[in-house]
N, C-alpha and C positions, 0 to 999 in steps of 0.2 A: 582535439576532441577525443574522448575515451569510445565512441561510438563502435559496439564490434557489430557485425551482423547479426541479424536476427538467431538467435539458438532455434532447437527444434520445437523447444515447448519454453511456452510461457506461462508463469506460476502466477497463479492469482491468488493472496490472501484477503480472508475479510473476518474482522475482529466485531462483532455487532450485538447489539442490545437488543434490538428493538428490531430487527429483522434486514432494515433499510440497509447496511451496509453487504449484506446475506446477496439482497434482492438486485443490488448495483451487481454485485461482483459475476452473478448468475446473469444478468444480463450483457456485462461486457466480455464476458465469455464467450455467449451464445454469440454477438456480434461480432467477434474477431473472428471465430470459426468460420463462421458464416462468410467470411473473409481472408479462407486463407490464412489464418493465423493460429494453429494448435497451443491450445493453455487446457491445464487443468485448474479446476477452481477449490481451492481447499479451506475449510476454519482453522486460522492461525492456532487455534489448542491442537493442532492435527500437526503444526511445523517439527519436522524431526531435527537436530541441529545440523546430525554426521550429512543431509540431505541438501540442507538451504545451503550452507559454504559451498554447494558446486553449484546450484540456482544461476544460469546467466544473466534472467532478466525476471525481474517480481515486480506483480503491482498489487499496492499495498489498499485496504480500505480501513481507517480505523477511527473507531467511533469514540468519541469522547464523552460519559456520562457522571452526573451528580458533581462531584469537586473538583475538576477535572481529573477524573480517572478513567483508565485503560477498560475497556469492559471486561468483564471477569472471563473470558474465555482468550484474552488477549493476554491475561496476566502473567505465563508464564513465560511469554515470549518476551514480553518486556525484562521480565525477571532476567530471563537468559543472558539478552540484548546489554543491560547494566551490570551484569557481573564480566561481561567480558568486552567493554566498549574499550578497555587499555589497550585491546589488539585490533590495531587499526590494519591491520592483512588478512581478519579472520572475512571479512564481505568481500575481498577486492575481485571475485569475480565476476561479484552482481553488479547488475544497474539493477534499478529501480526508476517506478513512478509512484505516489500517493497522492490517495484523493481523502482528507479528514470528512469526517462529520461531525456535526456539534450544532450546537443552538447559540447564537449570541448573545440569548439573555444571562449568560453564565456568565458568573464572573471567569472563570476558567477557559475559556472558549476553544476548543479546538487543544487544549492543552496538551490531549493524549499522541494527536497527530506531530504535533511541535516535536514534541520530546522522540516520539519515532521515527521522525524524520532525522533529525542530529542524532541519536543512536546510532544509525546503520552506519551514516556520514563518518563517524570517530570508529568504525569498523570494518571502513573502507570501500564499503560500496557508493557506489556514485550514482546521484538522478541524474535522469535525463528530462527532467524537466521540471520547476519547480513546485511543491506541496501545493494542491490546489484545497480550499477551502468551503465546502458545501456547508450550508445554512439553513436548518430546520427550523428556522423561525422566517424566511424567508422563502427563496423558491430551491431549493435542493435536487430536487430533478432538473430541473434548467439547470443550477450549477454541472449537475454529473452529465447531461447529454452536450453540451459545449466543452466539458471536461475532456469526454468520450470521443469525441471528435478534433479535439486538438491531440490527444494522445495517440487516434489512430495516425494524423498527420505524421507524427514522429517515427512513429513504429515502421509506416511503409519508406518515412527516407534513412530506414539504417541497413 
């Protein structure tokens, strides 16, 4: 297993439309604090590149809207993410975890999540646990708080 210790700070981004991915990422902040766990919580248009390649551990929230696309504050980082997924050593010091959002009446479902998830992967960062998929046409807070607490799981056994 790639499992290093816990770094000192854990990054959280959140790429969001409609506020809900804003509102997870602000809450699972507060909750890891709260717990001994220092993160700062940032919007993905805020990712600087020279900064994320030393990132040890990110967790990602990214929202999937209209065709399945990135939302527009997420864009550049995708942009980045496909101009340089050929260098699969540019991540390898991240782990990550991601939690999508999306609605499944799209045909697209969750598309934006999918493709960010296999980006970082061809970039060399590694999950520590697989894309979990919240569902705004269903219960999405039960998704994230089951989410939030399987990922705390993980986090206290690294």
């Amino acid at each position: 297993s790639f499992d290093m210790p816990l770094p000192e700070t854990v990054y959280i981004y959140y790429g969001s439309e409609m506020g809900t991915g804003q509102g997870f990422a602000e809450d699972l902040g507060a909750f890891l604090e709260k717990n001994g766990i220092h993160n700062t919580v940032l919007d993905i248009d805020e990712f600087e590149d020279d900064d994320i390649v030393n990132q040890e551990l990110c967790i990602f929230f990214f929202s999937t809207y209209g065709k399945g696309m990135p939302t527009r504050s997420s864009r550049a980082f995708f942009a980045w993410m496909k101009s340089h997924c050929g260098d699969n050593t540019m991540l390898s010091k991240m782990q990550y975890a991601m939690f999508g959002l999306g609605d499944h009446n799209y045909p697209q479902y969750q598309a934006a999540s999918i493709l960010g998830d296999q980006l970082l992967q061809k970039m060399g960062a590694k999950p520590i646990m697989e894309l979990r998929k919240g569902d705004a046409a269903e219960n999405i807070d039960g998704d994230f708080e089951a989410w939030e607490k399987d990922l705390f799981e993980k986090l206290k056994s690294m």
